[in-house]
N, C-alpha and C positions, 0 to 999 in steps of 0.2 A: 504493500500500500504506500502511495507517496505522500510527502509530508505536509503538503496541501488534505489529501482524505482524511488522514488522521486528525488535522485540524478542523476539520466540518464535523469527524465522526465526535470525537472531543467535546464540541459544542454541542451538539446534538444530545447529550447526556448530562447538560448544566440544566438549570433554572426550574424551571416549570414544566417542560414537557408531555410528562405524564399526566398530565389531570390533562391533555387535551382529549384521552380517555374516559367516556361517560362513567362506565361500569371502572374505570379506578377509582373515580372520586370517590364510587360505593363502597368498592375494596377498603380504601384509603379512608372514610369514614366509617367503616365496620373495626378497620384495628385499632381506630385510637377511642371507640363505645369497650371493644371487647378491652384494652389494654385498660382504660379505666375500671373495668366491672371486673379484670379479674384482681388486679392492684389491689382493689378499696378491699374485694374478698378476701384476698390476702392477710394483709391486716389483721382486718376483724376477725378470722380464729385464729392466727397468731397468737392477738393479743388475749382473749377469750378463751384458748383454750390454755394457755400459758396460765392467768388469773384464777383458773377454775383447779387445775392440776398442781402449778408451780413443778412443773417436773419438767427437764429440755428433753428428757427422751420422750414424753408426749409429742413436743415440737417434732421431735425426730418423725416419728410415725405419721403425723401431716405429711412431712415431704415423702414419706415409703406408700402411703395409701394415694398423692397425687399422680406417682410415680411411675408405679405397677400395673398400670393399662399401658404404659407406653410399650412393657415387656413384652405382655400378653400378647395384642394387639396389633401390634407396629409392623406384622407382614402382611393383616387382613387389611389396615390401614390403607397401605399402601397402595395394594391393588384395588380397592373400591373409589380410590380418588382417577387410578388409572382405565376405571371401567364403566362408572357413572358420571353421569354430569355434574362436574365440581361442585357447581355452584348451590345445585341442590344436595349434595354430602354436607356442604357447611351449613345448610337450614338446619336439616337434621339434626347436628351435634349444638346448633345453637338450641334447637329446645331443649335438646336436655340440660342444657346449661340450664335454662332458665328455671326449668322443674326442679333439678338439685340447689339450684339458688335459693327457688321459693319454698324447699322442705328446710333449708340451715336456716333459713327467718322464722318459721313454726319451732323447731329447733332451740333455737339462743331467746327468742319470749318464754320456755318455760323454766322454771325457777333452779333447776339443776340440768341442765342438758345430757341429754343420753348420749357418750360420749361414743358409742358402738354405733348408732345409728350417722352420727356426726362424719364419722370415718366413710360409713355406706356414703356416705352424698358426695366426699371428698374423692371418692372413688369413683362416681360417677359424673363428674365435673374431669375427674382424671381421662376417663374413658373418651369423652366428648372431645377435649383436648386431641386425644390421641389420634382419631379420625379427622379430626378439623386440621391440623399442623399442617400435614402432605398436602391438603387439596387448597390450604391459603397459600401458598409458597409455590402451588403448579399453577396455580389457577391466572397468576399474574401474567407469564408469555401470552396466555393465550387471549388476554384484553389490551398489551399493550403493545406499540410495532419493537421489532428488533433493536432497533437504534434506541429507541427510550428503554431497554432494560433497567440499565443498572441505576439511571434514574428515579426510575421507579421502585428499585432495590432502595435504595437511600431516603426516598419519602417515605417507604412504609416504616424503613428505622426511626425515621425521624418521628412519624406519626406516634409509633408504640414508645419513642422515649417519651413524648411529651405524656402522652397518657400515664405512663409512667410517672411524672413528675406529679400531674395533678392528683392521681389516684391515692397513692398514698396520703396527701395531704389531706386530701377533700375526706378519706377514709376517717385519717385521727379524730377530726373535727367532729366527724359525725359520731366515730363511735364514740363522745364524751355524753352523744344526748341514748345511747345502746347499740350494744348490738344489730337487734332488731332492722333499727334502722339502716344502718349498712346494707342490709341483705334485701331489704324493700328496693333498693336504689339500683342492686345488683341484677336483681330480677326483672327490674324493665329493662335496664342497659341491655342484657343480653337479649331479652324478645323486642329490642328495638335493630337489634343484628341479625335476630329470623326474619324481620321486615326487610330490610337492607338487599341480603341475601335474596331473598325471591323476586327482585326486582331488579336483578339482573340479565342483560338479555346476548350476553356473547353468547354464540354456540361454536366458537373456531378452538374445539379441541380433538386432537387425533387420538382415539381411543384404543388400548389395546387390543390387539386382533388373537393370539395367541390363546388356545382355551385355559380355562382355569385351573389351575393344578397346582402342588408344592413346589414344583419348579419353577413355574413364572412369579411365584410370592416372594421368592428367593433370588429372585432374578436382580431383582435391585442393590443386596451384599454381594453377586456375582458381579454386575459394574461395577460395584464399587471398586471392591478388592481387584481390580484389572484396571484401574486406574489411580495410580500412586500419588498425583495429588489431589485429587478427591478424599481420597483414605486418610492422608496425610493432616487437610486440614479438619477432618471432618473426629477423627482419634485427639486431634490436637484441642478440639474446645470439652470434647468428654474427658480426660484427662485432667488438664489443667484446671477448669472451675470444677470442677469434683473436691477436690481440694482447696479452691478458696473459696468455697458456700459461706461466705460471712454471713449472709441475709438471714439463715435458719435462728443466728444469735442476737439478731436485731432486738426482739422486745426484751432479751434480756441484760444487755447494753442500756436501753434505756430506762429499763426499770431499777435495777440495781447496781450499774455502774458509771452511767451517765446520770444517771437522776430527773429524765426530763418527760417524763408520763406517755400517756399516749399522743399528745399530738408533737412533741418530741422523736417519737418513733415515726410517726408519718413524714417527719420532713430529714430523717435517717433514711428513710427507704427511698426517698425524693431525690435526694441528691444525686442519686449515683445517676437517676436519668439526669438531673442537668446537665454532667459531664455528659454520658450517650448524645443526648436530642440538641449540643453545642456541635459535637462531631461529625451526629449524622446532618443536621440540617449544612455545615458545610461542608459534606461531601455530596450534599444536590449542590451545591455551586462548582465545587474544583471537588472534582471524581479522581481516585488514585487510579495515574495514568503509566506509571514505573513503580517497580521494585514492589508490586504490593506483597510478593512471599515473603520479604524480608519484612515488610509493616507488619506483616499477620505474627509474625514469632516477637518483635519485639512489642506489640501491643499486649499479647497474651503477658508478657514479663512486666510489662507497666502495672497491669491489673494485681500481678501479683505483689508488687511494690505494695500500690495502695491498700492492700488487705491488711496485709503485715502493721503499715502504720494505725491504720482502724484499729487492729487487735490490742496496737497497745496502748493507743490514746484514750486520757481518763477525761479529754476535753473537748467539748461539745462543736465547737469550731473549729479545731482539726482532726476532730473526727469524720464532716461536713468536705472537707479538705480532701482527706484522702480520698471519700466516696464522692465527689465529684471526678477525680484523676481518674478510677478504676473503672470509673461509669465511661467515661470519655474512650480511654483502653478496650473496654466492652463494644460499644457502639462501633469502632475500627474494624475490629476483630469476627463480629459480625458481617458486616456490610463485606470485607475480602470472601468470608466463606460463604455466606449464601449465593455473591454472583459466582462465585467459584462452581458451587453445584448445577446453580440451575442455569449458567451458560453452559458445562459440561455435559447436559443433558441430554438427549430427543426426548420431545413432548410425549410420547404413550408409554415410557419409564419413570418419569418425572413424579408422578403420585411417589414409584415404588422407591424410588432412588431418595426422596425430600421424607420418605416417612424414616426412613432409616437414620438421614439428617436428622429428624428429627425426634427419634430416639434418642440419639447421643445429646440431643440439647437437655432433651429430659432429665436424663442423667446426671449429667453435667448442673441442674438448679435442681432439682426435688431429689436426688440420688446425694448430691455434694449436700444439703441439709439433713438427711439420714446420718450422713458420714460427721458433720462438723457437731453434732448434736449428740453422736455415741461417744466422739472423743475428746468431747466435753464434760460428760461423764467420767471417762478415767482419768483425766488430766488436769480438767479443769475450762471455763469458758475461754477465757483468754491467750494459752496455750495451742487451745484446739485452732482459733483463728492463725495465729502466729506461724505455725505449723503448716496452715494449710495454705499461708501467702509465702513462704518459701518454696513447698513444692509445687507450687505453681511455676516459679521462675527458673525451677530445676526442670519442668517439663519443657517448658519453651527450648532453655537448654540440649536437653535431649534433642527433641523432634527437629531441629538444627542438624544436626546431625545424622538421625536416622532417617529423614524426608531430605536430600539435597535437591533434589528436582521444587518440590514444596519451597524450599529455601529459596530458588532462584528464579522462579514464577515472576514474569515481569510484567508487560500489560495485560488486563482481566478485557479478553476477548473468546466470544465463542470458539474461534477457527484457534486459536491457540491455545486454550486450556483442554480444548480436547485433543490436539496433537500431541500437547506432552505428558496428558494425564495417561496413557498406554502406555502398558509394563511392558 
């Protein structure tokens, strides 16, 4: 390509773009409804079930019960996004959301919550999750032209930081007036996303033609594992936030080591999107156009930096501090590997290929809160975090090493991430 196309191509992935897109703007307001409703939810049993328990390996089992449909699931996932019409998979999983929403508000109004039944809903918000991931993440090629991809990669970040930001905030607030109320707010959010969704009118998706069988479910770890940096980046964010889950010890940071209550903890969980939704929205302006393998290993290391100072700080402003930097690191480290996959893709693997992505992310946030929440038990809260933002920047380390093609990944283009993703 001459250095004139590259220049049009370049532009072509700044600004605004993507919302010339009718059905993104939907997209694009469905994740920053859903990124609020799942935020605010967040929170509120966090905070709830932490109050009710005081135990973190409660917390733990939040993140194992949100966790455990990704397991289950994550080959059926996949290929139902590859075999139905996206758009209508994501209605689907949005009701359930809204029905496990509206059973945790029945839930947390009664005077002692059934802490058994509590896990059922969490499991079934898990579940929703797990179907919805693969077919938000294919669904986007097929509404928006080529040239605005990764454009549209970088609004939807931007979108879910910002949701990010305000969720948790808007969350503390409101749980000061209950619980209850959280989960009222939750439950429309998300049946205002079953709205969204069905009023979607692409139909330009290439469905798989292949019949149904354990082989084609599987077929998406087979591209992967045949393409070394797919594999590369895709091992590299389950790894690394595995072990820097700081989030699982959030309400306990602000309860007993910060001292700053709950709407304290809302705007702990905030920050780390200001740093995100700083990065992504400028990387809708200047998209990384060099070296992004080398951005993706040292952003992962950045994140880990910033965990480490979180874990040890006793002070509420640089505590703020670090999770803005690790939020920033995040948002990076994202936006390389999602275009990373789904330029590497053909659209009637893409369900199968982004469920398995998005397994590993699973892991990588509700898997890394199991983990930061057991080894806060043996060790200690503080420890467990410290612990887990070193081996962060020891994996970045690694995967340097064991991924050199990964390492040296330069511009994020389709016709070049899939020539050298082949082993």
């Amino acid at each position: 390509m001459s250095e004139a196309s590259n220049g049009e191509a370049g532009e072509s992935r700044a600004g605004l773009v993507a919302f010339q897109s009718v059905d993104f703007r939907k997209i694009f307001g469905a994740r920053v409804l859903n990124g609020l409703a799942a935020n605010m939810l967040h929170i509120a049993v966090g905070w709830e079930v932490y109050k009710v328990t005081r135990d973190p390996f409660a917390l733990a089992l939040v993140g194992l019960f949100m966790f455990a449909p990704n397991i289950m699931f994550f080959l059926i996932a996949g290929a139902t996004a590859d075999r139905l019409p996206r758009r209508l998979v994501l209605a689907s999983c949005y009701l359930l959301h809204t029905a496990a929403a509206a059973s945790l508000f029945f839930l947390f109004s009664a005077q002692t919550p059934n802490m058994v039944l509590v896990y059922i809903a969490l499991f079934a918000i898990g579940t929703g999750r797990c179907f919805a991931q693969p077919a938000s993440h294919a669904i986007v090629p097929n509404i928006v032209p080529k040239e605005h991809f990764t454009n549209a990669v970088a609004w939807g970040s931007s979108g879910q930081q910002i949701a990010v930001i305000a969720g948790p905030a808007i969350g503390g607030v409101l749980l000061v007036a209950g619980a209850p109320v959280v989960f009222a707010v939750v439950t429309g959010l998300f049946a205002a996303n079953l709205v969204l969704m069905l009023m979607i009118t692409s139909r330009q998706q290439t469905f798989a033609r292949e019949p149904m069988s354990v082989s084609s479910m599987f077929a998406g770890l087979k591209f992967i594992f045949n393409r070394q940096i797919i594999l590369g980046a895709i091992s590299l964010d389950l790894f690394a936030v595995l072990f820097g889950g700081a989030i699982a010890m959030m309400p306990i940071y602000a309860a007993d080591i910060l001292n700053v209550g709950e709407v304290g903890l809302g705007f702990l969980r905030s920050a780390i999107a200001v740093g995100g939704a700083a990065c992504a929205i400028g990387l809708t302006q200047y998209p990384i156009r060099r070296h992004a393998g080398r951005a993706l290993l040292i952003s992962v290391a950045v994140f880990g930096a910033g965990t480490i100072v979180f874990g040890l700080s006793v002070n509420l402003y640089l505590s703020l501090g670090a999770l803005v930097i690790a939020g920033g690191a995040d948002a990076i480290s994202v936006f390389i590997r999602q275009s990373m996959v789904q330029l590497g893709t053909p659209d009637e693997m893409r369900g199968r290929v982004t469920s398995v992505n998005s397994m590993f992310v699973g892991a990588s946030n509700e898997l890394g809160e199991f983990e930061s929440g057991t080894v806060a038990v043996w060790v200690g809260v503080v420890p467990s975090v410290v612990i887990g933002g070193i081996a962060t920047i020891a994996v970045a380390a690694l995967w340097a090493k064991l991924f050199p093609r990964l390492r040296s990944v330069d511009a994020l283009s389709a016709e070049g991430i899939a020539n050298q993703s082949e082993a």
